[in-house]
DSSP file (Angstrom, degrees, kcal/mol; ACC not computed):
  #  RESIDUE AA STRUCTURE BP1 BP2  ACC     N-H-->O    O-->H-N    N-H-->O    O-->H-N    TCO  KAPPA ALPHA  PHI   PSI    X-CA   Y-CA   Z-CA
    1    1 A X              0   0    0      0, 0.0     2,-0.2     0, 0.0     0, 0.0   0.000 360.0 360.0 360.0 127.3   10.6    6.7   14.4
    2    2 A X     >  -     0   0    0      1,-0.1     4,-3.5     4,-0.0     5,-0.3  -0.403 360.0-123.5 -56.3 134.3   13.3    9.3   14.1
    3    3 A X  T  4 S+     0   0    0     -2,-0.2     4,-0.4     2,-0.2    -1,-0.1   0.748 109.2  60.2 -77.2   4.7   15.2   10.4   16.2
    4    4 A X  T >> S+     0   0    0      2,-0.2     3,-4.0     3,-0.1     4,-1.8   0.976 108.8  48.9 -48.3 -95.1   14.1   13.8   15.7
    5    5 A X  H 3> S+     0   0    0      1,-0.3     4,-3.9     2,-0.2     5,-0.2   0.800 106.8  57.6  15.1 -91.4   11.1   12.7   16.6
    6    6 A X  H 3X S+     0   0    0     -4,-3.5     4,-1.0     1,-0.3    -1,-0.3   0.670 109.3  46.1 -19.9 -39.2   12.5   10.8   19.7
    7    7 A X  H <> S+     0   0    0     -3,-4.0     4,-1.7    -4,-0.4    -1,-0.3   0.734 100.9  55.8-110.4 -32.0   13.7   13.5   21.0
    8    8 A X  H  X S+     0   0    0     -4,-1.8     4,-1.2     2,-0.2    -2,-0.2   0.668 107.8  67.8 -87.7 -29.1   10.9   16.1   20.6
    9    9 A X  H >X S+     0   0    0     -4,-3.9     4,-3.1    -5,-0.4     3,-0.7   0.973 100.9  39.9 -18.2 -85.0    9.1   13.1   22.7
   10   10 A X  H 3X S+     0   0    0     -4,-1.0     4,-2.1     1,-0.3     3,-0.2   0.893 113.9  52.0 -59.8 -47.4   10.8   13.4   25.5
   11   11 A X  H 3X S+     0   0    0     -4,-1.7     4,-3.1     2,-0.2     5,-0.3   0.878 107.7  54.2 -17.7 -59.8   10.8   17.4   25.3
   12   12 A X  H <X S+     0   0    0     -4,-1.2     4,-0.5    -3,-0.7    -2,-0.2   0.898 113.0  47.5 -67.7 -39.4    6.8   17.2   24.8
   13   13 A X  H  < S+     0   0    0     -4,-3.1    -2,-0.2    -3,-0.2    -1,-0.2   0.897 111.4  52.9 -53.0 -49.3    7.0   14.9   28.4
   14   14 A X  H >X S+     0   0    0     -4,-2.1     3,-1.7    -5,-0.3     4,-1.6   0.894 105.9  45.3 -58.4 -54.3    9.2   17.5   29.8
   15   15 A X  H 3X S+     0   0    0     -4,-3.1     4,-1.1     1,-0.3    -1,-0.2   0.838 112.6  56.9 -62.2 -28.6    7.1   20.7   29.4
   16   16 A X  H 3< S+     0   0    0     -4,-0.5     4,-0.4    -5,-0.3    -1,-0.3   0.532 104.2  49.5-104.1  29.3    4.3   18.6   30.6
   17   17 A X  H <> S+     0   0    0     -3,-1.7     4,-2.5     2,-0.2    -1,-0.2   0.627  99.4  68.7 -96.4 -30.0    6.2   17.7   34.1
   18   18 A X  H  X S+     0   0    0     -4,-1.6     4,-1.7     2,-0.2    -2,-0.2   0.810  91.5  55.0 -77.1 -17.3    6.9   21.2   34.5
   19   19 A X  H  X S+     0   0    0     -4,-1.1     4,-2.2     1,-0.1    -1,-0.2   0.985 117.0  42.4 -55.8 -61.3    3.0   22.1   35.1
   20   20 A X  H  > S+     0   0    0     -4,-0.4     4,-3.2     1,-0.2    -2,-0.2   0.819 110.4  53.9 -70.3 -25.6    3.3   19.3   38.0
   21   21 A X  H  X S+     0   0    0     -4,-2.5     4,-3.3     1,-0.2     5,-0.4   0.992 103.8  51.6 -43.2 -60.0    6.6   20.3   39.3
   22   22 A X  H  < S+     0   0    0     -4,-1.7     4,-0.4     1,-0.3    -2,-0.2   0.804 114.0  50.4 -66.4 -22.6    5.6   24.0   39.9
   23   23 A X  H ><>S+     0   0    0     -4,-2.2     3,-2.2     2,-0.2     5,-1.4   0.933 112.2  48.7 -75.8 -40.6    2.4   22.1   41.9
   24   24 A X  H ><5S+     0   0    0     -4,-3.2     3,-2.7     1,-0.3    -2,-0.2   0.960 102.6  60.1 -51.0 -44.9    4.9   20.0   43.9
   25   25 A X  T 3<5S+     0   0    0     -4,-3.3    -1,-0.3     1,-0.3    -2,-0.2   0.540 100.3  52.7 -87.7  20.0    6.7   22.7   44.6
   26   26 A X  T < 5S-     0   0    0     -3,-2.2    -1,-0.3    -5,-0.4    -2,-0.2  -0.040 131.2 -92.8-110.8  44.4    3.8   24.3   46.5
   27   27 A X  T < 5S+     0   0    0     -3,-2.7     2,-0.3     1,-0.2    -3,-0.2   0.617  80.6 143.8  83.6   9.6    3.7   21.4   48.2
   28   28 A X      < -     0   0    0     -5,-1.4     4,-0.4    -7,-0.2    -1,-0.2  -0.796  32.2-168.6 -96.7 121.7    0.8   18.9   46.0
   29   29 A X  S >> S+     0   0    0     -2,-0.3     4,-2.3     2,-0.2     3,-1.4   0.873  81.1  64.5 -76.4 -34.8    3.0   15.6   46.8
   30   30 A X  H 3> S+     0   0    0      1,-0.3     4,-1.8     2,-0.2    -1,-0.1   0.744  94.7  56.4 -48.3 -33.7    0.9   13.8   44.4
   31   31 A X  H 3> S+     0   0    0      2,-0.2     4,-0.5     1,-0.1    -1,-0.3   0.740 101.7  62.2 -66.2 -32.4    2.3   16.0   41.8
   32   32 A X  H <> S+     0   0    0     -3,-1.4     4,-3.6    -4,-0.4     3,-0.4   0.859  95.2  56.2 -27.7 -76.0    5.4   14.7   42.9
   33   33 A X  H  X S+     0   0    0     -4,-2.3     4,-1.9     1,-0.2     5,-0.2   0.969 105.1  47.7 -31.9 -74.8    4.7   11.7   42.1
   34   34 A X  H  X S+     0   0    0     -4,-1.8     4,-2.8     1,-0.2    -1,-0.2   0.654 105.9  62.2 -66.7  -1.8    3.9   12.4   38.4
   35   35 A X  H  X S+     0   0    0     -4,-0.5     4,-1.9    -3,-0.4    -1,-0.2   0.972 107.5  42.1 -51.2 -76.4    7.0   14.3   38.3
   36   36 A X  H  < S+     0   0    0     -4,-3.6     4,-0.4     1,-0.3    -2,-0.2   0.930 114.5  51.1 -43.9 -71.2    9.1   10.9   39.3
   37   37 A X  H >X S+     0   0    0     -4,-1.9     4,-1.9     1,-0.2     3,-1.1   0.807 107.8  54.2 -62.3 -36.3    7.1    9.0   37.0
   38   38 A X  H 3X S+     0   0    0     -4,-2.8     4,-4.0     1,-0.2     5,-0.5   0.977 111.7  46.1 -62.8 -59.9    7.8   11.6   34.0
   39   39 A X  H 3< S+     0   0    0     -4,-1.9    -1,-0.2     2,-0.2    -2,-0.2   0.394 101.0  57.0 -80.1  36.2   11.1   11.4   34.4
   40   40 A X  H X> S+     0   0    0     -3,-1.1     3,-2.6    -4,-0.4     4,-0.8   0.814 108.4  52.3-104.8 -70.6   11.7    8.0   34.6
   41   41 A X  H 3X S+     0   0    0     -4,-1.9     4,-1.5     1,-0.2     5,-0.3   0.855 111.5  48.6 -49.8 -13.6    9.9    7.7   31.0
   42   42 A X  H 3X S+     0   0    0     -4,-4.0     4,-6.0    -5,-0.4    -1,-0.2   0.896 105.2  54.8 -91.5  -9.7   12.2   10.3   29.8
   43   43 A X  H <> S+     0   0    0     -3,-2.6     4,-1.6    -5,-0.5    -2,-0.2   0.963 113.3  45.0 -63.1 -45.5   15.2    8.3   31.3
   44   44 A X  H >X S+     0   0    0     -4,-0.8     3,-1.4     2,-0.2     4,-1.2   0.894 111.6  51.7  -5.7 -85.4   13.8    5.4   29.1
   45   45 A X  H 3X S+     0   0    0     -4,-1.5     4,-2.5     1,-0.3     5,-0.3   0.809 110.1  60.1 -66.9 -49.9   13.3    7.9   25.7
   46   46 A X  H 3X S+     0   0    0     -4,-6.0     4,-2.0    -5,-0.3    -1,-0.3   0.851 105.2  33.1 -22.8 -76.9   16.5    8.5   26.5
   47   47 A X  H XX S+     0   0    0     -4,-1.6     3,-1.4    -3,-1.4     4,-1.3   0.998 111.9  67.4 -45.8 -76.2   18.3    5.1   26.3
   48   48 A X  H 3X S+     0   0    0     -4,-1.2     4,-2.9     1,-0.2     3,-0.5   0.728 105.3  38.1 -21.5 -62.2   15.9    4.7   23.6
   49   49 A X  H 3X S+     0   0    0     -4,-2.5     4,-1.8     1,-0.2    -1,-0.2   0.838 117.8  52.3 -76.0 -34.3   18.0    7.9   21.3
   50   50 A X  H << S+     0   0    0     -4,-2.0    -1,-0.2    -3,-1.4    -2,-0.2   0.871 106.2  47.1 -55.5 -43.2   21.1    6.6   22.4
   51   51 A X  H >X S+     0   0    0     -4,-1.3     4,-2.4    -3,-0.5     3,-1.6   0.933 119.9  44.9 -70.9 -62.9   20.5    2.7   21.3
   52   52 A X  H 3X S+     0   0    0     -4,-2.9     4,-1.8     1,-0.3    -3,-0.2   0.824 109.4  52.7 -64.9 -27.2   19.2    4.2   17.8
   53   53 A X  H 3< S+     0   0    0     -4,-1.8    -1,-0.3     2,-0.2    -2,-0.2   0.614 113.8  44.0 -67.3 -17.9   22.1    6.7   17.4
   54   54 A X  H X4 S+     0   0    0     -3,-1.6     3,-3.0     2,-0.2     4,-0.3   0.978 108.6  58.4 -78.4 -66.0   24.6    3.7   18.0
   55   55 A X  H >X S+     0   0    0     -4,-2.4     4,-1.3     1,-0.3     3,-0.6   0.681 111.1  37.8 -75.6 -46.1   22.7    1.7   15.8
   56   56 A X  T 3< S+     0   0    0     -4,-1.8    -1,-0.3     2,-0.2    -2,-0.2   0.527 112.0  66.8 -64.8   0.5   23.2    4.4   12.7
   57   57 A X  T <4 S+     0   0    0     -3,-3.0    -2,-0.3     1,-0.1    -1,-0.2   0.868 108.8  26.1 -69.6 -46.9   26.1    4.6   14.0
   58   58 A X  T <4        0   0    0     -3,-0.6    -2,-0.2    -4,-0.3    -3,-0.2   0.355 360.0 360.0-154.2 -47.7   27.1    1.3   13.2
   59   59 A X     <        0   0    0     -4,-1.3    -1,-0.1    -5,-0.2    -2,-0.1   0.601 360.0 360.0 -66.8 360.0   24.8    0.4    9.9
């Protein structure tokens, strides 16, 4: 995968946290929830673009 790619991941995660933010913040906690849980996979996608960028860094 590229890290184009990669990166346009975590973006595609992001846009779809921001429908559940705007519920948290009228209060849905459960929406909360997926909130956390998106950005923990983008903290992940993250590492993930970092590790590969070293790693072309480096070849």
């Amino acid at each position: 995968m590229s890290v184009a790619d990669m990166v346009q991941g975590m973006i595609d995660t992001l846009n779809e946290a921001l429908v559940d933010a705007g519920k948290h913040d009228r209060g849905n906690s459960a929406a909360g929830t997926r909130v956390r849980k998106a950005m923990q996979a983008t903290k992940g996608a993250a590492q993930d673009v970092r590790v590969q960028v070293q790693n072309d860094k480096n070849a």
